[in-house]
N, C-alpha and C positions, 0 to 999 in steps of 0.2 A: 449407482456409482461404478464406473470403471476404470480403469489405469490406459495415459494417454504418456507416450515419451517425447517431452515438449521441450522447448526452450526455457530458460526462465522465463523472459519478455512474454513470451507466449501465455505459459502461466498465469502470469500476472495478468494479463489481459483476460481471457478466460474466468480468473477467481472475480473481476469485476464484471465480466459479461452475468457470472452465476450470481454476485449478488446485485443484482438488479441496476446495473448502472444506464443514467438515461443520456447524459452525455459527456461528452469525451472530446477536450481539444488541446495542440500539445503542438511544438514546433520540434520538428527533428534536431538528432544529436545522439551521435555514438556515448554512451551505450543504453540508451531508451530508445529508440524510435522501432522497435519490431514490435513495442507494445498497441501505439497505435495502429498500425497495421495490421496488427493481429485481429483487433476489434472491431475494423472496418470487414474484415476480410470474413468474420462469423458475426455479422450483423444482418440481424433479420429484417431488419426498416425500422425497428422500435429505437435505436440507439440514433442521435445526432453525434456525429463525427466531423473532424474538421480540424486540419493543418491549419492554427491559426498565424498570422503575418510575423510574432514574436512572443517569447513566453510570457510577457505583463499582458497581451492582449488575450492570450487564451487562459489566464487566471482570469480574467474582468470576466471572460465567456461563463466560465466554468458559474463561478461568483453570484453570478446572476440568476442563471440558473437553481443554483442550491437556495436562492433567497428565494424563489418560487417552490420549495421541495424536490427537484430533480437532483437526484444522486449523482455525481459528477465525477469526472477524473481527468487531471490536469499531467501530462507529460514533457518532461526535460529532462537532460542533463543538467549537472551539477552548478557549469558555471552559467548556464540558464535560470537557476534562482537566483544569481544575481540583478538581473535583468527585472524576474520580477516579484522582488523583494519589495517593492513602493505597496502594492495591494495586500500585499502577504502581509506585513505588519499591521494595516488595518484592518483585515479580516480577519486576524487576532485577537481582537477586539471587538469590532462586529458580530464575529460567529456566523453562523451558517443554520439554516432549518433542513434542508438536504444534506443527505453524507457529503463530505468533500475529502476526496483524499487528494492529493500531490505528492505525483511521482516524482522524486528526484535524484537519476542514476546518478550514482558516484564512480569515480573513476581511480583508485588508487594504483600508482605505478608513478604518470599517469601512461597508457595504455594508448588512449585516442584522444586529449585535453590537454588544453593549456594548464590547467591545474590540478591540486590532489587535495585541494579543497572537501573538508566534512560533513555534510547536509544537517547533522545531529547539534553542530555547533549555531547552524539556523535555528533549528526547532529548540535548542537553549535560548537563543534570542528571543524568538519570536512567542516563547512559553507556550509551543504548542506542543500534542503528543507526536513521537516520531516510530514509525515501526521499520524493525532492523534484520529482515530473514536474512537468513546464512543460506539457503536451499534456494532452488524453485518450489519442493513443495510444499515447505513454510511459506514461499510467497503466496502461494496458491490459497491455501489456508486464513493466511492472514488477511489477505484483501478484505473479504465476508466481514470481519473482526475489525479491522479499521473503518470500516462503515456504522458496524456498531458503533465503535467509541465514537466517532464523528457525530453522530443521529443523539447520542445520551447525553452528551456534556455538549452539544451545537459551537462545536468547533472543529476548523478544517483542522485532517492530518495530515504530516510527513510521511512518506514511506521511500525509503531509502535501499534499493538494491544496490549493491557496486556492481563491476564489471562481469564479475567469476561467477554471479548469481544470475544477472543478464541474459550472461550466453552460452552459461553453461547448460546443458541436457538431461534432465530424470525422469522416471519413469514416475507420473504423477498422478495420484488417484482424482478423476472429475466428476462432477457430478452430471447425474444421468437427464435432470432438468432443470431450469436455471426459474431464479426467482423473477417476477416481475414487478415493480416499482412503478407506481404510481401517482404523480406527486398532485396536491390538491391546490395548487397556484398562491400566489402571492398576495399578502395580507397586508394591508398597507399599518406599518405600525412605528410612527415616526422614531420614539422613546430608545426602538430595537436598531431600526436601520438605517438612522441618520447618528453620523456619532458626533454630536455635541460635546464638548471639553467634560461637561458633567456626566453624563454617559459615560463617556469616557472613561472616567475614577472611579465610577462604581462599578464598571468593566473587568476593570484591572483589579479591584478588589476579590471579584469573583473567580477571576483566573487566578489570583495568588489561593485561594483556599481551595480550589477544583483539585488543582493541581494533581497533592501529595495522595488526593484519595484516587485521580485516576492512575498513580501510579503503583500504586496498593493493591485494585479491583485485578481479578483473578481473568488470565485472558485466555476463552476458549481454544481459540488457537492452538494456543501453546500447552491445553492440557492435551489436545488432538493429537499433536507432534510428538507428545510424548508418550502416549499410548502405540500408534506407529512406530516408535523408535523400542520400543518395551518389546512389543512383538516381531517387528526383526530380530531383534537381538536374540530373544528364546528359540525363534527358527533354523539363528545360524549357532547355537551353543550345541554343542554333541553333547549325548546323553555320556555320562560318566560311565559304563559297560566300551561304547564305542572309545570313548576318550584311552581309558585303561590297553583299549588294544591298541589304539595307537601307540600308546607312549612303550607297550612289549615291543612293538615291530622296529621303532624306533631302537633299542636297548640291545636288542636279538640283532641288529645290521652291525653295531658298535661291536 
């Protein structure tokens, strides 16, 4: 592990390069698009990458893929899951056997967008799990962790940066080698990947009970960041001897 002073987008890309992401398609849009570029740009030949023609098309990319087991990561802005919202609804329902996460920058202001539009209020719709970093190095962190959830409950996630997470800069701990992923191809399994009305309801059944427990399950992530956040803190508290001279020198000026 070393400390790299990244972008967030960069981040973000990187935390998917490290866990094992095998492809990646996304159409540009302030304030996403240095993601994929990022991952073009520290791509060994093992990643497919690809600007696809609009974002329903590089969801169906992505989609296909994760139904074969490839770990996948779909890039847009905000009002780009408008766009493609048609697949996103049935891949809700569908599910995934590859991680699938979906990037979808938010823009509050807005900054660079026609709107200020919430991505969270998607992932309410579409009852899927949505991850919400405030950092780049939560995002960093959490990418690994949205692949989890994604893989354990086979369902794609949200994952939501705004603007100030985007583009903003920190000094971000990386790991020193990146996972590799594997995926063992596609299984022909009608029952799974054709959705029939009946399928269907018993889908939905299983997303309404998934739910509350994946919202409950403890996310490493987040115990990460908070160990991080523990040990800063102790680094920058002065020991109560120094504290005391300070508050003399203070008192002694007065």
């Amino acid at each position: 592990m070393h400390k790299e002073f990244l972008m967030g987008n960069a981040a973000i890309a990187l935390g998917a390069v490290a866990a094992g992401v095998n492809v990646v398609a996304g159409y540009p849009g302030t304030p996403s698009t240095e993601v994929l570029e990022t991952v073009a740009k520290n791509n060994d030949g093992s990643v497919y990458v690809e600007w696809s023609v609009n974002e329903k098309a590089a969801l169906e990319v992505a989609a296909g893929a994760s139904y074969a087991g490839a770990r996948t990561l779909v890039t847009m802005k905000q009002v780009g899951l408008n766009v493609a919202s048609d697949p996103l609804m049935s891949l809700a329902y569908v599910g995934v056997k590859g991680g699938m996460v979906i990037l979808s920058a938010d823009d509050p202001g807005p900054i660079s967008s026609q709107t200020e539009q919430d991505t969270r209020t998607f992932a309410k719709f579409a009852k899927i799990p949505v991850f919400d970093p405030s950092s780049p190095e939560e995002a960093y962190d959490m990418m690994e962790e949205a692949y989890r959830v994604s893989e354990k409950w086979s369902t794609p996630v949200l994952f939501r940066p705004t603007t100030r997470v985007c583009h903003g800069c920190a000094s971000v701990p990386v790991k020193a080698e990146y996972d590799k992923h594997v995926p063992d191809g596609f299984k022909k399994d009608t029952m799974r990947w054709v959705i029939f009305p009946r399928t269907s309801y018993l889908n939905h059944c299983k997303i309404e009970e998934r739910n509350p427990q994946i919202g409950e399950a403890p996310l490493i992530s987040l115990q990460a960041a908070e160990k991080r956040a523990s040990a800063h803190q102790a680094s920058a508290m002065p020991t109560p001897r120094k504290h005391f001279q300070a508050e003399s020198m203070r008192n002694a000026s007065s």
